[in-house]
VMD Tcl script that draws the C-alpha trace (Angstrom):
set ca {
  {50.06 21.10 -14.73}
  {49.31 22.15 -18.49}
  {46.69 21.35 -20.78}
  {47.62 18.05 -23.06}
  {46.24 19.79 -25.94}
  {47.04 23.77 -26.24}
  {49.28 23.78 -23.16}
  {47.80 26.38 -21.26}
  {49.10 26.20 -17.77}
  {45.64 25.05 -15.26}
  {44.94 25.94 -11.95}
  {45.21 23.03 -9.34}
  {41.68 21.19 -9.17}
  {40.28 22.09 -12.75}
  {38.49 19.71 -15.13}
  {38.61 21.36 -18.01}
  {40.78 23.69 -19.76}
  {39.23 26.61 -19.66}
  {40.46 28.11 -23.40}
  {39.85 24.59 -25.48}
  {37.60 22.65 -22.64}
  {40.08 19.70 -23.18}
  {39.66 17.33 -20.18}
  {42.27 17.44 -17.84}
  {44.65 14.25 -17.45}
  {46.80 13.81 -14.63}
  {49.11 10.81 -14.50}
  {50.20 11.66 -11.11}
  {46.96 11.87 -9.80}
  {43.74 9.68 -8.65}
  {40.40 10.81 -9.94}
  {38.66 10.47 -6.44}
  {35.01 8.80 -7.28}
  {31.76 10.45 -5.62}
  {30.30 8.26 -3.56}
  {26.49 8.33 -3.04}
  {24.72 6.55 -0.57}
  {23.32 2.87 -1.48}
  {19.77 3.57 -0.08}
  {17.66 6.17 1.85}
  {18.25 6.11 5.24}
  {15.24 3.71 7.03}
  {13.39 4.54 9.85}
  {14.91 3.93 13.33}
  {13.18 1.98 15.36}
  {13.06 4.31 18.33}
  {11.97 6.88 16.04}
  {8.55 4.06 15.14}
  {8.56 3.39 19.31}
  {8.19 7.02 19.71}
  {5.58 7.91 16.96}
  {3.56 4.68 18.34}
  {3.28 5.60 21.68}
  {2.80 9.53 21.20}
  {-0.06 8.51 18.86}
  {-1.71 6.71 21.08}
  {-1.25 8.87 24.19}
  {-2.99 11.32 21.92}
  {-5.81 9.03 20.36}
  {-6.69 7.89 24.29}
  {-6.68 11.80 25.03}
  {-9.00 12.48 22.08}
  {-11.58 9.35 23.13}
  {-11.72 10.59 27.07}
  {-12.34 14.52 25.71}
  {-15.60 12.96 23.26}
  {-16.57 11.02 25.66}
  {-16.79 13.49 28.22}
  {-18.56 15.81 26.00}
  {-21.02 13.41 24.89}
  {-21.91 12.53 28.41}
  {-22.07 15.81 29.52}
  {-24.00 17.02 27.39}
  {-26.34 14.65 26.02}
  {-26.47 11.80 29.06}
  {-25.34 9.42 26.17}
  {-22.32 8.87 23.17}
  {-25.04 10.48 20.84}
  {-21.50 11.63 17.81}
  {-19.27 10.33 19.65}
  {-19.34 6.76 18.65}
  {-18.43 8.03 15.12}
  {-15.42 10.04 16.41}
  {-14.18 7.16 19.01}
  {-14.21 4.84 15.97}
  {-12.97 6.73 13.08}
  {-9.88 7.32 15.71}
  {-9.42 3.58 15.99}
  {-9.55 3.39 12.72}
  {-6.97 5.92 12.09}
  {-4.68 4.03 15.24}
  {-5.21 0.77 13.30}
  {-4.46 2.27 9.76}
  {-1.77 4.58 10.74}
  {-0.34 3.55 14.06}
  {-0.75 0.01 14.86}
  {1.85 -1.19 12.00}
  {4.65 1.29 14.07}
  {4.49 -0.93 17.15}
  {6.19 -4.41 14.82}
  {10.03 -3.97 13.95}
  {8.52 -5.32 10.32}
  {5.14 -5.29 9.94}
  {4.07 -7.64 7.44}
  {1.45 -6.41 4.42}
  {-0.21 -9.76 3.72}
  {-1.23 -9.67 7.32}
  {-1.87 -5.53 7.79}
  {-3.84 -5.40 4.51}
  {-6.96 -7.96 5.57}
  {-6.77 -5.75 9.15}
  {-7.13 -2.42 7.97}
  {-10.39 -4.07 5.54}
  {-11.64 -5.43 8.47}
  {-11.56 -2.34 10.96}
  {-13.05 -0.05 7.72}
  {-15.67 -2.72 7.44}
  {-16.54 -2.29 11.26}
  {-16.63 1.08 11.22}
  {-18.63 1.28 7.89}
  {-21.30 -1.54 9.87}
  {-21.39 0.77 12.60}
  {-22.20 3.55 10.36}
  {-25.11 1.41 8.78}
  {-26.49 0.19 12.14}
  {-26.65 3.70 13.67}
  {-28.22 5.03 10.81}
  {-31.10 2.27 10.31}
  {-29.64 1.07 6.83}
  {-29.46 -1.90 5.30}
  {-26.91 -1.54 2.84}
  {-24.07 -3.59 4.43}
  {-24.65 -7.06 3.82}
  {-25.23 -6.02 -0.09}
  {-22.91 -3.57 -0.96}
  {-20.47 -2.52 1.98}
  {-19.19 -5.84 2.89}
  {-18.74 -7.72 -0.51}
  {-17.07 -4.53 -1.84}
  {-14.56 -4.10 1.22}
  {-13.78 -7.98 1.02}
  {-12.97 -8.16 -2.88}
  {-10.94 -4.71 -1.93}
  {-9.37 -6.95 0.58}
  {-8.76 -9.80 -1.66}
  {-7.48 -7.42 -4.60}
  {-4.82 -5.72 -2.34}
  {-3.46 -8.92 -0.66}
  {-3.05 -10.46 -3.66}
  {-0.93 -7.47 -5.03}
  {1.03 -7.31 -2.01}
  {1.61 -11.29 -1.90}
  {3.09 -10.96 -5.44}
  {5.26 -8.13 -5.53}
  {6.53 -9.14 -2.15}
  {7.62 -12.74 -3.10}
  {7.49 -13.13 -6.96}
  {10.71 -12.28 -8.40}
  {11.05 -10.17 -11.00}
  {8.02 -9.71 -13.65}
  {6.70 -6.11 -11.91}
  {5.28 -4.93 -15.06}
  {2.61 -8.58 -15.61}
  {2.02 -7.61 -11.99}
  {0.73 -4.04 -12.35}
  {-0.50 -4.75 -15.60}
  {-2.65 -7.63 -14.33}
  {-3.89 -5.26 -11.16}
  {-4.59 -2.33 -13.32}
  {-7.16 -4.76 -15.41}
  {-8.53 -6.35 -11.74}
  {-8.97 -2.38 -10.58}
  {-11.21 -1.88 -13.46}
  {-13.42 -5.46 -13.26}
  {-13.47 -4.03 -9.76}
  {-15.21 -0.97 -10.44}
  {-17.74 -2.67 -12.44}
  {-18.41 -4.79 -9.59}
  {-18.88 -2.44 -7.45}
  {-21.55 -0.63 -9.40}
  {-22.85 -4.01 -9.69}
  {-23.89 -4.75 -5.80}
  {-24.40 -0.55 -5.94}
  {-27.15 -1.61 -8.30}
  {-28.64 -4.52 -6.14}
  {-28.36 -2.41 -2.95}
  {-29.64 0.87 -3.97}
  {-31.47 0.00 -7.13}
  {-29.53 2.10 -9.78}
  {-28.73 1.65 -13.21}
  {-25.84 -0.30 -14.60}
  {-22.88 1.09 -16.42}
  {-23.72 4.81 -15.46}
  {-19.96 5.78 -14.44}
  {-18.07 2.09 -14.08}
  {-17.63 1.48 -18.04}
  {-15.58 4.84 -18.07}
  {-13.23 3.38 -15.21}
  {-12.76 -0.15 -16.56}
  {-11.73 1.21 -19.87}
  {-9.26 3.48 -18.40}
  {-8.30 0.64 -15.77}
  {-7.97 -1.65 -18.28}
  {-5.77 0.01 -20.98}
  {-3.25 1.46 -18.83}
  {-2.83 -2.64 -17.71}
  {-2.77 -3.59 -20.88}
  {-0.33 -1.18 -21.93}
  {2.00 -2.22 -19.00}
  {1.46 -6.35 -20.12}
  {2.76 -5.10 -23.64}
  {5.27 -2.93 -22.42}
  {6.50 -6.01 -20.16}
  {6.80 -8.26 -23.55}
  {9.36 -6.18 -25.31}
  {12.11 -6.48 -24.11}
  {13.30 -2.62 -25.04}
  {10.88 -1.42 -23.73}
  {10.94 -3.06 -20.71}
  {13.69 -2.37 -19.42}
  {13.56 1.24 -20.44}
  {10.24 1.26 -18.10}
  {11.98 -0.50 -15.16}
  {14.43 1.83 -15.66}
  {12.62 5.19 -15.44}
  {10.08 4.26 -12.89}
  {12.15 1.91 -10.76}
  {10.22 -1.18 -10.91}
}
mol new
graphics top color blue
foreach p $ca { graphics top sphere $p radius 0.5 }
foreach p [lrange $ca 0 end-1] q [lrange $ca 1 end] { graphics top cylinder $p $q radius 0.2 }
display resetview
């Protein structure tokens, strides 16, 4: 085989000739096409199985130790209530989703709020506060509400990721502001002392993206680059 341009004679399997950099054009031959796969490869579902059930051979191993401990050497849980719930927490946050061939995020979401609110209530009761009602709670539900709202969209609106994010950024950032808010009724602090800072940041990076999403060009050079 010789180059098509200079004729220099080319080794078998070149691409290029190597004196003029011509590509190499073979009539004869089929230009074999690299194949990549379609996807990453998803998790097995003996490989969840297995994660599920060593992680909670472990987290019933770590509750038995603490509660020996506590017993044995205070006559009562004294610590250990914040250990044996932070590892429930961790089994609910972590673990409990592995046990579902497909665990569903509208559903997960409001669960994993609801065992942080518990644990954050248990936290107030054993400490003699009275900050859940007013601040922990109404901040953990419109956290809830926020996140469910964003997984509800992206999972079954079609298309428009950019409005989405856009519109979540700006939420985030009303968020913040409302949760110096209740901060303020609960603990008596001044307004706008850090939140104004994270709305404005919140708030222009969504507004960029709701711009971005209404030109075209731009658009699609955005869903390119970061996958939306």
């Amino acid at each position: 085989m010789y180059c098509v341009k200079c004729g220099v004679k080319l080794q078998p399997g070149v691409e290029s000739c190597p004196l003029c950099h011509t590509p190499v054009w073979n009539p004869e031959g089929k230009t074999e096409e690299k194949r990549y796969p379609a996807s990453l490869p998803e998790r097995t579902r003996e490989a969840d199985l297995s994660g599920a059930v060593a992680f909670t051979i472990l987290s019933a191993v770590a509750i038995l130790v603490t509660l020996t401990v506590c017993f044995k050497l205070y006559g009562a849980l004294a610590w250990g209530g914040y250990v044996i719930l932070g590892i429930a927490l961790f089994y609910v946050l972590a673990v409990l989703p592995r046990w579902f061939r497909h665990p569903r995020g509208e559903v997960f979401v409001p669960v994993d709020h609801a065992a942080a609110a518990a644990y954050v209530l248990y936290i107030c009761l054993k400490t003699g506060g009275h900050w859940f009602l007013s601040f922990a709670f109404p901040v953990i539900a419109c956290s809830a509400l926020l996140s469910t709202a964003m997984v509800c969209l992206l999972k079954y609106v079609r298309g428009g990721r950019l409005f989405i994010f856009g519109g979540f950024l700006m939420l985030c950032g009303g968020f913040t502001v409302l949760v110096e808010f209740f901060e303020h009724l609960s603990f008596h602090t001044a307004m706008f002392r850090w939140s104004l800072y994270s709305f404005t940041g919140f708030f222009g990076a969504g507004l960029f993206l709701l711009i971005v999403g209404m030109i075209p060009s731009l658009r699609s050079s955005m869903e390119k680059r970061f996958f939306f």
